[in-house]
C-alpha positions, -999 to +999 in steps of 0.1 A: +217-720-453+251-719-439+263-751-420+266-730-387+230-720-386+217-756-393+241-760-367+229-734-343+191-741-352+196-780-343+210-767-310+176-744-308+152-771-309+170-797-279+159-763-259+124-750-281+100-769-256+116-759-218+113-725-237+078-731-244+068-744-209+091-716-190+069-689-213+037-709-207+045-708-167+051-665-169+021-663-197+000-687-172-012-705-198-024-738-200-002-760-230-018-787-251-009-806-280+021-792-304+015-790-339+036-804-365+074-791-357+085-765-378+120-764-388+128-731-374+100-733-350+082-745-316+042-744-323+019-756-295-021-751-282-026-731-252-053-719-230-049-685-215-062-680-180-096-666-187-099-698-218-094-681-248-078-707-267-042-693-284-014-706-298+023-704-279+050-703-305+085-698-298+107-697-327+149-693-334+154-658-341+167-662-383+167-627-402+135-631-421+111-641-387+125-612-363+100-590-376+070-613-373+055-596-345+059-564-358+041-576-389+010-589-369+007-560-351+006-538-383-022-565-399-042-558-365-061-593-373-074-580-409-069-610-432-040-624-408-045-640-375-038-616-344-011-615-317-021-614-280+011-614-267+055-611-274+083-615-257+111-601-283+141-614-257+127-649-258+113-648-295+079-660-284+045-650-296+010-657-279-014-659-309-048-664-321-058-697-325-074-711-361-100-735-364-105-756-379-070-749-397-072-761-425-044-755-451-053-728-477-041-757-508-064-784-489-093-766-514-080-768-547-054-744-564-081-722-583-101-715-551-070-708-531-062-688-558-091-670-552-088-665-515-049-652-521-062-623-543-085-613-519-063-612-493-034-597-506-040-561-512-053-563-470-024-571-461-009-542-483-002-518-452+023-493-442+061-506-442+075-480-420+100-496-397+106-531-416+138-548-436+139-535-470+140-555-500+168-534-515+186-550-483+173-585-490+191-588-519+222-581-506+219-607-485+211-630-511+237-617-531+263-622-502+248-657-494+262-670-528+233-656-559+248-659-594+259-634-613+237-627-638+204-630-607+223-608-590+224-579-615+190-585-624+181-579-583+201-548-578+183-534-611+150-543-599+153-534-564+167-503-573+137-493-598+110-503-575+074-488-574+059-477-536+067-498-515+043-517-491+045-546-462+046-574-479+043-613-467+073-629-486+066-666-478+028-663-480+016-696-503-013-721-496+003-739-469+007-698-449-031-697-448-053-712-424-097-719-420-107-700-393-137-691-377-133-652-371-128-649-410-128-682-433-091-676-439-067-660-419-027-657-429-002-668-404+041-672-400+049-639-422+079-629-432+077-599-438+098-568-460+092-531-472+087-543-507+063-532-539+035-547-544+047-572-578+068-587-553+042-602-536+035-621-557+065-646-559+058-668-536+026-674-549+037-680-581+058-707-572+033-725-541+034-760-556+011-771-532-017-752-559-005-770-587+031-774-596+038-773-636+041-747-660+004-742-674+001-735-634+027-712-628+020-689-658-018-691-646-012-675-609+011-648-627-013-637-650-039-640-629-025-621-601-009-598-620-041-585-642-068-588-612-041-570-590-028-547-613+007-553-611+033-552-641+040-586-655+073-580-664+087-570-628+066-598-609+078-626-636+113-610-626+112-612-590+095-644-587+129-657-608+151-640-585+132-649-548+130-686-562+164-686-570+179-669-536+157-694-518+169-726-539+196-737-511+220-732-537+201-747-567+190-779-546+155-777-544+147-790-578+110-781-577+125-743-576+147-744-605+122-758-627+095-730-617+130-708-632+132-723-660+093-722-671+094-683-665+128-678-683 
């Protein structure tokens, strides 16, 4: 990420929680406890005036989360948790509250496993409207991808199957316990994509188990229960690893690379 955004998203957060409150105070809700801060992200408990308990986030408004709303909306609460309210201008979101919100990887990386196939081809809806992933790569591409992952992305994004909405962060830690459904997806980030991409992130959740026998595992077994082509999910999850390595610093990334090369 470039050092102006770090910049600009440090400058954010001194602000994120008078945002919160000044939303809370037009929202009338009641605020509680925050959750853990998220790096691009203000994430507290609320009460709405008739007690429904929500969830007020406010978050700084990066390319990949603009569309969030838009992606809850299309989800309508099935498999993902549901928006009550937004306020584009402010880049704040009333939503559904999860409990007890648990992480997804808190049950074990077959089980979660389980839960992510089941949940995936839900969340499979209409892209109409959203960032393409023909553009996404671009972006990566500008922001510094190598040569030879670049080439590969413009082939592959070129050559892609239908394309659906697709959840490109969604990994144990995206899911939450709930009690409307026993898991509910949260914080997408979300593209007009096929479906084999969907499957990257997955691929490469460490939290489910981070070595090679695991890695192979989730690919194969999302890709035969799902009915996606190997060959093109293997690919992407190279290339979406690799644009989201910070430049080939996250160690943990480059390794998953290497084990599917």
């Amino acid at each position: 990420m470039p050092d102006g955004t770090l910049l600009a998203i440090a400058q954010w957060r001194e602000g994120a929680e008078r945002l919160a409150e000044e939303v809370a105070t037009d929202w009338e809700l009641q605020l509680g406890e925050p959750y853990v801060p998220g790096f691009c992200g203000h994430v507290v408990r609320a009460t709405t005036v008739d007690g429904t308990p929500a969830v007020l986030k406010v978050f700084f408004p990066d390319h990949e989360s603009l569309q969030e709303a838009d992606a809850l909306e299309r989800w309508c609460g099935d498999g993902a948790i549901r928006l009550l309210d937004r306020d584009d201008a402010r880049c704040a979101l009333l939503l559904e509250r999860c409990e007890p919100g648990a992480f997804l990887s808190s049950i074990g990386g077959e089980a979660a496993l389980d839960v992510l196939i089941e949940l995936l081809p839900r969340l499979w809806k209409s892209c109409d409207g959203f960032h393409t992933l023909a553009d996404e790569v671009e972006r990566w591409i500008e922001r510094g991808l190598d040569t030879g992952t670049a080439g590969l992305a413009r082939e592959l994004a070129s050559s892609q199957g239908r394309q659906v909405l697709v959840h490109q962060d969604l990994h144990g830690d995206n899911v939450l316990s709930a009690e409307r459904e026993p898991w509910l997806v949260i914080d997408p980030k979300p593209l007009a994509a096929e479906r084999e991409f969907s499957a990257a992130p997955i691929v490469r959740s460490g939290e489910l188990g981070h070595s090679k026998r695991d890695v192979v595992y989730r690919l194969d077994r999302l890709c035969d229960e799902l009915e996606l082509d190997r060959e093109r999910a293997r690919a992407w999850v190279v290339v979406q690893t690799l644009a989201w390595s910070e430049g080939n610093r996250i160690e943990s990334h480059l390794e998953v690379v290497e084990w599917l090369r």
